[in-house]
N, C-alpha and C positions, 0 to 999 in steps of 0.2 A: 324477889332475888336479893340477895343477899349483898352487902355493899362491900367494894374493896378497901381493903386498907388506907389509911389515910396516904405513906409514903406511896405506895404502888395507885393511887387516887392520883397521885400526885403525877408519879410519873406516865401516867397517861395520858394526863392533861398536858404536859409538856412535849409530849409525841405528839398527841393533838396538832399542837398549833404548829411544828415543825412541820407536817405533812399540809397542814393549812400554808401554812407559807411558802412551800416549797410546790404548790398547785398553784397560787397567786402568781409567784415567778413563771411559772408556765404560760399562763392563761397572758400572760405580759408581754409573751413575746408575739411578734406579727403572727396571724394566723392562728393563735388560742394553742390548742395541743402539738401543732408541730412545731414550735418553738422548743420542747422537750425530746420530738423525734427525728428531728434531722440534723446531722454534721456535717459539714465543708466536707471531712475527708471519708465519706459516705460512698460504697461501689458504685453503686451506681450513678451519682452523682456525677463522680470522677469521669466515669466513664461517660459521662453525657457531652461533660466538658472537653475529652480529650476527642472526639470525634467529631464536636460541632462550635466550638469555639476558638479562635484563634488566639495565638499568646497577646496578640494586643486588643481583643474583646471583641471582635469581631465574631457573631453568630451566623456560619455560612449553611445556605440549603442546597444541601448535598442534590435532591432528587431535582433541582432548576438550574443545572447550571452556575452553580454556586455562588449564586446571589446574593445578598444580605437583604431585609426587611425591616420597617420597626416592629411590624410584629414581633418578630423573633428576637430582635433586640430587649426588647418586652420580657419577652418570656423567659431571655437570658435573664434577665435582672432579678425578675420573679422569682425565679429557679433559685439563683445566687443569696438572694436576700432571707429564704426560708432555709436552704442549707447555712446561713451564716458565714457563710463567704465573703466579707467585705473586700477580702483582695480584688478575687473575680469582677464582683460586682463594679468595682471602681473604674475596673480596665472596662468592661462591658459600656459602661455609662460615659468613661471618658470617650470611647470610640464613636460611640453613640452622636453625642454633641457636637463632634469636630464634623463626623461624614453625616449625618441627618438633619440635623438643626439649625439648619442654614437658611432657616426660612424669617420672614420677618416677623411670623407670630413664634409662639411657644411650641405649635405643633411641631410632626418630623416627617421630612422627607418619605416615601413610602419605601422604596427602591433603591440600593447600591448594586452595581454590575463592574467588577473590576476588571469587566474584559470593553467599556466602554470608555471613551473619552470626551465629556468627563464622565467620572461613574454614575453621577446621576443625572438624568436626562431627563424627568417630570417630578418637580417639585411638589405635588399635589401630595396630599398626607393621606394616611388611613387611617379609622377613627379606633381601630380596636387596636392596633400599636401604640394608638396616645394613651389610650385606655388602663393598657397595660404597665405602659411607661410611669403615668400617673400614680397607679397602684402599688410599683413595685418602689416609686420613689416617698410614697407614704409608709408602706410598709418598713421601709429604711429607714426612714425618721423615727419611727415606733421602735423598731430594735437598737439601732444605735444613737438616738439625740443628737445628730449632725442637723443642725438648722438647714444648712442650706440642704441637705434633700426634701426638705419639709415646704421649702419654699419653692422649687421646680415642680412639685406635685399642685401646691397652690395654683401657679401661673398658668401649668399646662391645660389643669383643670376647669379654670377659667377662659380660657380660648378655645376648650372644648365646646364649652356650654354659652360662649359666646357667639361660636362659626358653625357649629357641625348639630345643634339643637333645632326643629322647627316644632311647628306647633299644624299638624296639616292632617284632615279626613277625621277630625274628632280626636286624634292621637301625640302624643308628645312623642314623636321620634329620634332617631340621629343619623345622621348622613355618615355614608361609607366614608365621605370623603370630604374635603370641602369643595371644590370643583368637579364637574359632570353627573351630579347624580339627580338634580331638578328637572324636570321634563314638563313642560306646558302647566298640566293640572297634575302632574304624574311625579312621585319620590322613589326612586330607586334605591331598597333598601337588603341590607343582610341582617337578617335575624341573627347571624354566626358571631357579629362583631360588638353584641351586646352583651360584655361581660361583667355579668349577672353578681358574682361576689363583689366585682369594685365599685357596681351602680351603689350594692347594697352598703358596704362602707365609708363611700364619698356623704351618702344619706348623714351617717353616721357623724361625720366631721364635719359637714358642711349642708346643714339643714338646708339652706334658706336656695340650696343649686335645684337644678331639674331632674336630682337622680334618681327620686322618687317616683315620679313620674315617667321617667322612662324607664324604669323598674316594673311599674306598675301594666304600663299600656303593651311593654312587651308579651308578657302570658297572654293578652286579651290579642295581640298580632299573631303569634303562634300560634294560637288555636284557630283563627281566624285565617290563617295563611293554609291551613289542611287541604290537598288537592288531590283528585281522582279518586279511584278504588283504594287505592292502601291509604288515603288521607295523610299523606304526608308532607311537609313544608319545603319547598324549594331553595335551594341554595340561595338566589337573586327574587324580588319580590318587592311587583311594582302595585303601589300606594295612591287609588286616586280620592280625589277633591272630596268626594260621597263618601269616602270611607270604604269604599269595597278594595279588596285586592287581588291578587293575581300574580303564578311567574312573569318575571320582566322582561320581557320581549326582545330585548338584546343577547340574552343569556340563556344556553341552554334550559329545559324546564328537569333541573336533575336536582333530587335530594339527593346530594352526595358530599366531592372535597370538602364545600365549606359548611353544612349542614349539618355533619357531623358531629361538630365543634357544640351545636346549641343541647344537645344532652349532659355534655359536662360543663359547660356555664350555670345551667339550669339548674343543675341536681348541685353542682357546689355554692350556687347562690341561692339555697333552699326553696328555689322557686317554681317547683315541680308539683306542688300540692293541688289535686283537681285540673292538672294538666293533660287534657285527650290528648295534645301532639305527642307526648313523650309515650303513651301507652302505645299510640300508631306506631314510633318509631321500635319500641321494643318488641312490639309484637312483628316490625318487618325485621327485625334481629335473630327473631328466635331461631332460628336453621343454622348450625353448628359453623359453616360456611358463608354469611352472608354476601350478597356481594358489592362491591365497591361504590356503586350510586343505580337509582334507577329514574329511568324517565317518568314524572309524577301524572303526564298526561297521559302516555302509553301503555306506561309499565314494561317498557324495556329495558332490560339492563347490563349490566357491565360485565365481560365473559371472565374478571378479574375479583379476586375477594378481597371484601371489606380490608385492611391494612393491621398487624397488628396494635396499632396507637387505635384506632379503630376500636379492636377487641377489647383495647383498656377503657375505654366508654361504655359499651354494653356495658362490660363489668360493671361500672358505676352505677350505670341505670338501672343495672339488676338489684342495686344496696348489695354487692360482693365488698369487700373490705381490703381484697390483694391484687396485682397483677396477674392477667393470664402469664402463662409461660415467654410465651412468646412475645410479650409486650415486653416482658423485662430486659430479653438478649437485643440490646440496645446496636450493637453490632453489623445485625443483619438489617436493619432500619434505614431510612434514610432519615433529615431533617425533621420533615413535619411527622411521621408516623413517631417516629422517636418525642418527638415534645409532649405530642397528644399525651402519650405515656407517661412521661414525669409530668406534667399537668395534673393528668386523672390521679397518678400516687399522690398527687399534693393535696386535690380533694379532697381523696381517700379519707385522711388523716385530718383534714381539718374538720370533714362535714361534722356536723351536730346529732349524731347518731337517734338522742332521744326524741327529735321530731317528727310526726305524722311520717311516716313511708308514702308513696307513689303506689297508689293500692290501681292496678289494669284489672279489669276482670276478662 
């Protein structure tokens, strides 16, 4: 082949490095490639914000009674912090602190009910709202160089892996909660609140924590938690002493609400590869309609279908790359259906396209 020109040599080389640099900046901002694809003043975004966020950061669940969570508070942040929203974000996180973080660890409250007095009535935390919290406050440090969010992620992360870590039935796990979920010989656990992208990034900034490990032992739980004919994983799932498991006996035995959730932790924290659960669950997916949970002992189930936030998971777990229709029109959604959905777009876009696929036969 024939060489070019030395000046047009030249100027290719200088495009070179601009497109080299200007992928650098990408890959810089939290999340790799959606640091390039998403905007504050993005439709859907907007539109996420103007139906479940309040002007002083408050994120209310429309489908409960309009509660607030740290889940959601979480997910607010998350959401805010890969669209580039620092305004958002600020008000999210300031609400966050005054009405959740009331407690005398790092953790946050689980629950606000502004129809209670006071609004929060169980101080007890949830581990996948710290989780979240954690993540979305590292992630913030990453985009914008404000110390102090670098240093709430610290703390939080710390009291995580200080309070809500055991070491129980061969497995490094983490408690829903820090209060009530120990039982004699027995952990009461949700596979749904193992979010699989932040284990795998905490790894990353903070070798010497337990992320790994509960990174690790989770796939081997998941598989491990497969129950009945459709082998699928129960939403609650009690952990004993031997290492064997089981639905937890408190809790309905339904792969469903919170169950859901572990296809797109999984498949965004690449941690789907040689995964039979995820092949069960897609395979109880495949009917155009599926429905909203089923009993894993019985197989009975829900006269209701799957949710669209829902729908935007299959998608995921299918390696689809868009939202369904119906996951996009944020409108007719309530809270959680609606998150699930800006979640799963968040994936979308950040997963690592060139790795192994989730090959089900």
């Amino acid at each position: 082949m024939a060489k070019a020109p030395l000046h047009q040599s030249g100027r290719l080389g200088l495009l070179w490095l601009l497109l080299w640099s200007l992928s650098q900046n990408a890959c810089a901002q939290p999340g790799g490639r959606s640091g390039g694809s998403l905007i504050a003043d993005d439709p859907l975004w907007q539109a996420y914000a103007a139906l479940f966020i309040t002007p002083g950061g408050r994120v209310i669940d429309t489908g409960n009674g309009g509660v607030s969570h740290s889940e959601g508070q979480g997910w607010g942040l998350l959401l805010a912090v890969a669209q580039g929203d620092r305004e958002r974000f600020d008000l999210i996180w300031r609400w966050t602190q005054e009405n959740l973080q009331i407690r005398s660890d790092a953790l946050s409250a689980w629950r606000y009910d502004p129809a209670q007095e006071p609004p929060v009535h169980d101080r007890n935390n949830a581990s996948d709202g710290d989780l979240m919290i954690a993540w979305a406050m590292w992630r913030a440090w990453e985009r914008w160089r404000e110390p102090h969010y670098r240093d709430i992620s610290q703390r939080v992360r710390a009291d995580i892996a200080s309070h809500l870590v055991r070491e129980h039935g061969g497995y490094t796990v983490l408690l829903p909660g820090r209060d009530g979920f120990e039982h004699d010989d027995r952990l009461h656990l949700n596979l749904s609140y193992l979010v699989m992208p932040a284990l795998r990034e905490f790894h990353r900034v903070d070798a010497g924590g337990p992320w790994q490990a509960l990174y690790r032992d989770a796939q081997q739980l998941l598989d491990e938690s497969r129950t009945g004919v459709l082998q699928l994983p129960p939403d609650w799932l009690a952990l004993a002493a031997d290492g064997s498991v089981a639905p937890a006996p408190d809790q309905p035995p339904r792969f469903g609400f919170e169950a859901v959730r572990i296809p797109l932790f999984f498949m965004w924290g690449e941690a789907h590869h040689g995964c039979q659960a995820l092949c069960d669950i897609q395979r109880f997916w495949e009917e155009p309609a599926p429905p909203a949970w089923v009993d894993v002992r019985n197989g009975r189930q829900a006269e209701y279908s799957l949710s669209p936030g829902g729908l935007a998971v299959r998608a995921l777990l299918r390696q689809e790359h868009q939202l369904p229709a119906e996951a996009r029109d944020l409108a007719t959604q309530d809270y959680y259906s609606a998150s699930l959905a800006m979640l799963t777009r968040l994936a979308m876009i950040e997963r690592d396209t060139r790795r192994p696929v989730l090959l089900c036969q």
